[in-house]
DRENVORO-708612 format. One record per atom (N, C-alpha, C, O): residue in three letters; atom name; y, x, z; residue number from 1. Coordinates in Angstrom, 3 decimals. Each point is the difference from the previous one (the first is absolute). Example, Ala and Ser with C-alpha at 12.3 -4.5 7.8 and 13.67 -1.06 7.14 Angstrom:
BEGIN
REC     r    a          y          x          z     k
REC   ALA    N     -5.690     13.190      7.800     1
REC   ALA   CA      1.190     -0.890      0.000     1
REC   ALA    C      1.200      0.900      0.000     1
REC   ALA    O     -0.019      1.036      0.665     1
REC   SER    N      1.069     -1.386     -1.385     2
REC   SER   CA      1.190      0.820      0.060     2
REC   SER    C      1.090     -0.770      0.730     2
REC   SER    O      1.108      0.509      0.169     2
***
This chain:
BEGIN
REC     r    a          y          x          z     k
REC   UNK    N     70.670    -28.213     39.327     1
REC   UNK   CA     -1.084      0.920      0.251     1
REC   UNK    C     -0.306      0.745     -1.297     1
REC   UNK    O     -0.432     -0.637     -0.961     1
REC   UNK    N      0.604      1.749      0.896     2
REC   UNK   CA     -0.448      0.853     -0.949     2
REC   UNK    C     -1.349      1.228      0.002     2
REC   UNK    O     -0.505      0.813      0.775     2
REC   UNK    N      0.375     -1.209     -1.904     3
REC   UNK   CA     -1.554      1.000      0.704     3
REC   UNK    C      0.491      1.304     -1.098     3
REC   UNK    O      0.569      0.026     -1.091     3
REC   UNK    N     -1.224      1.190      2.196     4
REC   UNK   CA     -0.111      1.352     -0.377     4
REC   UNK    C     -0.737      0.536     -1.047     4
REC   UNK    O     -1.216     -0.167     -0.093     4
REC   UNK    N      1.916      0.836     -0.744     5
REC   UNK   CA     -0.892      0.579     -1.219     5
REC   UNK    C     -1.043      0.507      0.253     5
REC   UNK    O     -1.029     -0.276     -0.618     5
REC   UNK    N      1.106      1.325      1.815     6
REC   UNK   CA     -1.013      0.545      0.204     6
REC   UNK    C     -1.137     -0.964      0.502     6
REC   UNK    O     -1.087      0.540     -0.200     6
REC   UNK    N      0.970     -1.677      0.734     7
REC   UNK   CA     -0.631     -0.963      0.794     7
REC   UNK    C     -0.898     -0.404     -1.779     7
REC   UNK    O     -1.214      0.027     -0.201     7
REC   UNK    N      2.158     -0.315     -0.674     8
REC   UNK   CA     -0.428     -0.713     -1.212     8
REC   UNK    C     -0.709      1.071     -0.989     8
REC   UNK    O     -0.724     -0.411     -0.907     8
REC   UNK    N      0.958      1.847      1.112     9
REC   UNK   CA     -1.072      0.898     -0.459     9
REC   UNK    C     -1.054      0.096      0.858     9
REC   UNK    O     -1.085     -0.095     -0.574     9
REC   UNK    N      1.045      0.216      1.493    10
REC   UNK   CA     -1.360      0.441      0.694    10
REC   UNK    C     -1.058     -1.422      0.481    10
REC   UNK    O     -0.986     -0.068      0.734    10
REC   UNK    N      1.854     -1.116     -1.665    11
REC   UNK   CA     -1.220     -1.325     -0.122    11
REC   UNK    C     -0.328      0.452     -1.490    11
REC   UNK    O     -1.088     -0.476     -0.326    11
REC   UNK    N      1.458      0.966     -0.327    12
REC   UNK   CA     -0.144     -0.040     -1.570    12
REC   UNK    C     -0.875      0.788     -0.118    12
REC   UNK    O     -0.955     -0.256     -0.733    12
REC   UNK    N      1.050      1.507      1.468    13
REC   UNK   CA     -1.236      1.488     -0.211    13
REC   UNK    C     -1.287     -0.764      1.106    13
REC   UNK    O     -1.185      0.146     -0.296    13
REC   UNK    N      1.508     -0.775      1.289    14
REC   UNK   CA     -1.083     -1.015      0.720    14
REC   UNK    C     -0.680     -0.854     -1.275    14
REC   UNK    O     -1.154     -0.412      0.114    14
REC   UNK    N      1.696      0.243     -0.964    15
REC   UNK   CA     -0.807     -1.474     -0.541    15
REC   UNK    C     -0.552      0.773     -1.129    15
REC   UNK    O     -1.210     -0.072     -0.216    15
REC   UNK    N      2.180      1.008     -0.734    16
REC   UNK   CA     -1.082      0.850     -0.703    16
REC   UNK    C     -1.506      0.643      0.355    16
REC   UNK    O     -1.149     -0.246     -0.369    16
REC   UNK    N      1.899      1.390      1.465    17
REC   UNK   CA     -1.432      0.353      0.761    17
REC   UNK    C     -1.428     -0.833      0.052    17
REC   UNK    O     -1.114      0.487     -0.190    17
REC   UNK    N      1.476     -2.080      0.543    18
REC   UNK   CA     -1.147     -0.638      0.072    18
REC   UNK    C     -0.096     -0.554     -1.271    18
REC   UNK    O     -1.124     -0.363     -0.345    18
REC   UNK    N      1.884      0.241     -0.293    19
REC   UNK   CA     -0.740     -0.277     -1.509    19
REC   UNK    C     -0.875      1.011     -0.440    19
REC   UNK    O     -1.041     -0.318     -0.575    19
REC   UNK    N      1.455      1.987      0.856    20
REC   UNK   CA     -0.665      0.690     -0.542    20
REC   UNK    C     -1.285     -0.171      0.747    20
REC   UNK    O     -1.027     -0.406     -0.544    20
REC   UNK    N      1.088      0.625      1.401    21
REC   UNK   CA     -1.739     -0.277      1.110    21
REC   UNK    C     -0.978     -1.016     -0.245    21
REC   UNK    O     -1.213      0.092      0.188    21
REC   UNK    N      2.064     -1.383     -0.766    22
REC   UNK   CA     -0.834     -0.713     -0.430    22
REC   UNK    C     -0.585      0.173     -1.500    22
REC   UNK    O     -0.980     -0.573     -0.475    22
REC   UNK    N      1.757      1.426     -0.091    23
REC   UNK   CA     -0.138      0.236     -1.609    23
REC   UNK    C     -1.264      1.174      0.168    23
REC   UNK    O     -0.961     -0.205     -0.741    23
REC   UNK    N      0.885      1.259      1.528    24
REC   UNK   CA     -1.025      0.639      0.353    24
REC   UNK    C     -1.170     -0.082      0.481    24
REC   UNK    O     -0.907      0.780     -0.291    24
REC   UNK    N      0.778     -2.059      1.341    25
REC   UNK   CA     -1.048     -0.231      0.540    25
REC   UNK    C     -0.765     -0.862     -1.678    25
REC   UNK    O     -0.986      0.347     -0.651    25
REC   UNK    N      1.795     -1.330      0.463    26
REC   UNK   CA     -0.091     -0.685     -1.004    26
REC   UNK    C     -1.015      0.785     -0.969    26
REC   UNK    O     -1.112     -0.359     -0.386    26
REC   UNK    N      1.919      1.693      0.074    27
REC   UNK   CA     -0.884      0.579     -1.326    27
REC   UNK    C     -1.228      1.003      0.774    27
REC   UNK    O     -0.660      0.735     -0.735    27
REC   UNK    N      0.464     -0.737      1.816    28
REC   UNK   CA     -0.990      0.622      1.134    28
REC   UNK    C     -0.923     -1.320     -0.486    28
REC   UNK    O     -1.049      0.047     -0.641    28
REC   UNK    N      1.535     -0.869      0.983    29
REC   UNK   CA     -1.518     -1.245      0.312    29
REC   UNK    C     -0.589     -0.063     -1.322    29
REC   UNK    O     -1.204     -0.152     -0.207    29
REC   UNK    N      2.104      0.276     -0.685    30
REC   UNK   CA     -0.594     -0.404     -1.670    30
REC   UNK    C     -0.785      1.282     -0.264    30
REC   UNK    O     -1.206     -0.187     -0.160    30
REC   UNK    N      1.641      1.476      0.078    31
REC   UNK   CA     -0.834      0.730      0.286    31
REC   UNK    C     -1.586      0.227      0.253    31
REC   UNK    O     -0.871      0.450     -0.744    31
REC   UNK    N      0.825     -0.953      2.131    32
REC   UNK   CA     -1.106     -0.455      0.837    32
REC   UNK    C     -0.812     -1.365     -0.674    32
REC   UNK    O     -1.211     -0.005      0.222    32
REC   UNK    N      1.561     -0.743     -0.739    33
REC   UNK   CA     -0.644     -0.990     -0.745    33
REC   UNK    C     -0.700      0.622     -1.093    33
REC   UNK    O     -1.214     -0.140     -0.150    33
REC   UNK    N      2.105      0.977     -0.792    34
REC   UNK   CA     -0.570      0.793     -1.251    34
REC   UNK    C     -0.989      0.599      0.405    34
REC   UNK    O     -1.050     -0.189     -0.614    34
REC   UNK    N      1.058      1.117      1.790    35
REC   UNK   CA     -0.956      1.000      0.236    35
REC   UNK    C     -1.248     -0.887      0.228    35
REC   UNK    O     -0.970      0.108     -0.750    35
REC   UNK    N      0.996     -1.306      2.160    36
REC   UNK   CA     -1.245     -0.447     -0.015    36
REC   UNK    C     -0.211     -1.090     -1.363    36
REC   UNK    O     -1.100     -0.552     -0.010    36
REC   UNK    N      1.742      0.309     -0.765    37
REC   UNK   CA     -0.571     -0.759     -1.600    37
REC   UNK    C     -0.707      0.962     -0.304    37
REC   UNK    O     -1.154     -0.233     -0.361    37
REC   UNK    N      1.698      1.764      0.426    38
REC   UNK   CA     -1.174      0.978     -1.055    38
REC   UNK    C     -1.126     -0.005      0.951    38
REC   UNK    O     -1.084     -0.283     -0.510    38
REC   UNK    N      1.086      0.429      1.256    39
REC   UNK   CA     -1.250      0.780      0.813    39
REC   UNK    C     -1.120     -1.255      0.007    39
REC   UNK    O     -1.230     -0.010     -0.040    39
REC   UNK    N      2.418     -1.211      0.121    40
REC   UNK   CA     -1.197     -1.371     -0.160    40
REC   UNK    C     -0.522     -0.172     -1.283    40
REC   UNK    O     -1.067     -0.613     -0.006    40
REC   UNK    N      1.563      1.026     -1.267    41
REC   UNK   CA     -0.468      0.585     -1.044    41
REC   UNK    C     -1.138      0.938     -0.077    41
REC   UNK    O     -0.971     -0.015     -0.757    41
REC   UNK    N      1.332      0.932      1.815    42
REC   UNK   CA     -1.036      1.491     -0.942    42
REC   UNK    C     -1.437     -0.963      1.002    42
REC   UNK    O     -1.196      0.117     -0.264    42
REC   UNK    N      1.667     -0.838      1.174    43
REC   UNK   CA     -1.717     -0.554      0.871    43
REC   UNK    C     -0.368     -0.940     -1.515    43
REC   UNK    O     -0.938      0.365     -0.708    43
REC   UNK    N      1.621     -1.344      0.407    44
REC   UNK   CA     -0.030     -0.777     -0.900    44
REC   UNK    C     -1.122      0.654     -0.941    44
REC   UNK    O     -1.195     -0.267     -0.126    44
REC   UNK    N      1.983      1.183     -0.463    45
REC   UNK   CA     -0.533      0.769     -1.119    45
REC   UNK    C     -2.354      0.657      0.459    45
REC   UNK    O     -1.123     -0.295     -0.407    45
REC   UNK    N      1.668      1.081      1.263    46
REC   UNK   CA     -1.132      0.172      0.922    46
REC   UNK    C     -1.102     -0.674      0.264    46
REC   UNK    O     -1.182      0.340      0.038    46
REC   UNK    N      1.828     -1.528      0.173    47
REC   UNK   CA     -1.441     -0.993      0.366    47
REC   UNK    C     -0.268     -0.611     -1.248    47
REC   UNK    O     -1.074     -0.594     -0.091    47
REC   UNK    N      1.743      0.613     -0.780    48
REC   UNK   CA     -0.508     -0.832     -1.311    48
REC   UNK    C     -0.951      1.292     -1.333    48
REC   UNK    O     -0.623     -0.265     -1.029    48
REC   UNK    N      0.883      1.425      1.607    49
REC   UNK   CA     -0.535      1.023     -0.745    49
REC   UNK    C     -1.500     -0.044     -0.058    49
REC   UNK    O     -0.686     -0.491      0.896    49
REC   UNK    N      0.200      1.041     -2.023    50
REC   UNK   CA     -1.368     -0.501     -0.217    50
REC   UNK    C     -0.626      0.786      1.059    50
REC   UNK    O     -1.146     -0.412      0.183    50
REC   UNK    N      1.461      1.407      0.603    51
REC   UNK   CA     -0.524      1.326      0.744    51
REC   UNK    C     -0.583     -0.889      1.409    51
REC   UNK    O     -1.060      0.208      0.591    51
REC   UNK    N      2.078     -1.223     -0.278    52
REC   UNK   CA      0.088     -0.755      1.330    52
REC   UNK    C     -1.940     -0.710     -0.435    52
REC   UNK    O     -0.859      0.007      0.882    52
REC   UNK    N      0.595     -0.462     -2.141    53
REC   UNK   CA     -0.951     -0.936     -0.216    53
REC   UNK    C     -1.244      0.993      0.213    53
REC   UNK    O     -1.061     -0.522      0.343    53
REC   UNK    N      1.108      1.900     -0.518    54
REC   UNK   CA     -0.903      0.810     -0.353    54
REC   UNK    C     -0.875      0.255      1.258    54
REC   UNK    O      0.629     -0.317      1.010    54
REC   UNK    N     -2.062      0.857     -0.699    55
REC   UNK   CA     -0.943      0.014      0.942    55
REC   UNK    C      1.276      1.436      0.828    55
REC   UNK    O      0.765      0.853     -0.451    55
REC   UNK    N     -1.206     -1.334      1.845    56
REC   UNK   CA      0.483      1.679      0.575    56
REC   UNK    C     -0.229      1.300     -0.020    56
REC   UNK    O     -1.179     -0.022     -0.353    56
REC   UNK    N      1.413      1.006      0.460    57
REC   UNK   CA     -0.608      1.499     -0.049    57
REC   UNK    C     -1.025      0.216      0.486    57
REC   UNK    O      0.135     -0.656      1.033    57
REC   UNK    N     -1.261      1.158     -0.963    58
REC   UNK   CA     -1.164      0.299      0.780    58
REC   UNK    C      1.015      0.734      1.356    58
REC   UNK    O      0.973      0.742      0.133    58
REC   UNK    N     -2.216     -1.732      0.923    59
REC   UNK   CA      0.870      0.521      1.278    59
REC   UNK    C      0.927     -0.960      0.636    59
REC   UNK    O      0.132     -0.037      1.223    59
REC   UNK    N      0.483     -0.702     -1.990    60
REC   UNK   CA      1.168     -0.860      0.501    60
REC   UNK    C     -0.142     -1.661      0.115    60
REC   UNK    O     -0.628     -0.736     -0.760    60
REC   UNK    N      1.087      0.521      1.459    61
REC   UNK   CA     -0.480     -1.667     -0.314    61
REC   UNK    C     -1.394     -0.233      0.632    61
REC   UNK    O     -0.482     -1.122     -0.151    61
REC   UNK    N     -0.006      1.766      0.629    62
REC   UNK   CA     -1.898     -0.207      0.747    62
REC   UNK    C      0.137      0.529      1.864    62
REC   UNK    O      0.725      0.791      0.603    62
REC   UNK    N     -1.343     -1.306     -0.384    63
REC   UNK   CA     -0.462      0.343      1.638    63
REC   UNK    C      0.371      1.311      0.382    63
REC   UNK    O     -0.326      0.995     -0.647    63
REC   UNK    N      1.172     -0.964      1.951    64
REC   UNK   CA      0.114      1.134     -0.053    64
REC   UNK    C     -1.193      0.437      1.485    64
REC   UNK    O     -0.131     -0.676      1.021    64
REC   UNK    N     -0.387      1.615     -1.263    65
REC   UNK   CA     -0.721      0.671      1.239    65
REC   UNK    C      0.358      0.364      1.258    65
REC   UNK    O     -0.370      1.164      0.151    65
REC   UNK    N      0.960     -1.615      0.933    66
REC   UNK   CA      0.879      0.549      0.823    66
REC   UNK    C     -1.024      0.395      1.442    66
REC   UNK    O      0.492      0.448      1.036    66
REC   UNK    N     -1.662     -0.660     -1.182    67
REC   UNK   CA     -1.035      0.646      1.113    67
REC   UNK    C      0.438      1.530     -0.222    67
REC   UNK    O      0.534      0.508     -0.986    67
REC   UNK    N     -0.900      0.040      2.139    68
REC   UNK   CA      0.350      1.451      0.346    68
REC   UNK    C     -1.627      0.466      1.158    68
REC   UNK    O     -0.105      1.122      0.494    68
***
């Protein structure tokens, strides 16, 4: 039994292909980790700012009137 070249290229471009897909999704997900590390950062940053400790704006933060 002999197997066909062509049979033995088109498993080879099969098995690359999914290496590459996995090499992509791969650097997709890491990606996506970085992005939400920063953003969980800039909240980070945010709530620890002295601004967060400070009284609210006149207007904000009090009862709001909603009779009509």
């Amino acid at each position: 039994m002999s197997i066909d070249t062509a049979s033995l290229a088109a498993g080879a471009l099969t098995q690359q292909s999914a290496t590459f897909s996995q090499q992509v999704a791969t650097l997709a997900a890491r990606r996506q980790i970085d992005a939400e590390r920063s953003v969980a950062g800039l909240v980070a940053e945010t709530a620890n700012a002295p601004a967060a400790n400070a009284p609210p704006p006149p207007g904000q933060g009090q009862r709001l009137d909603v009779t009509v």
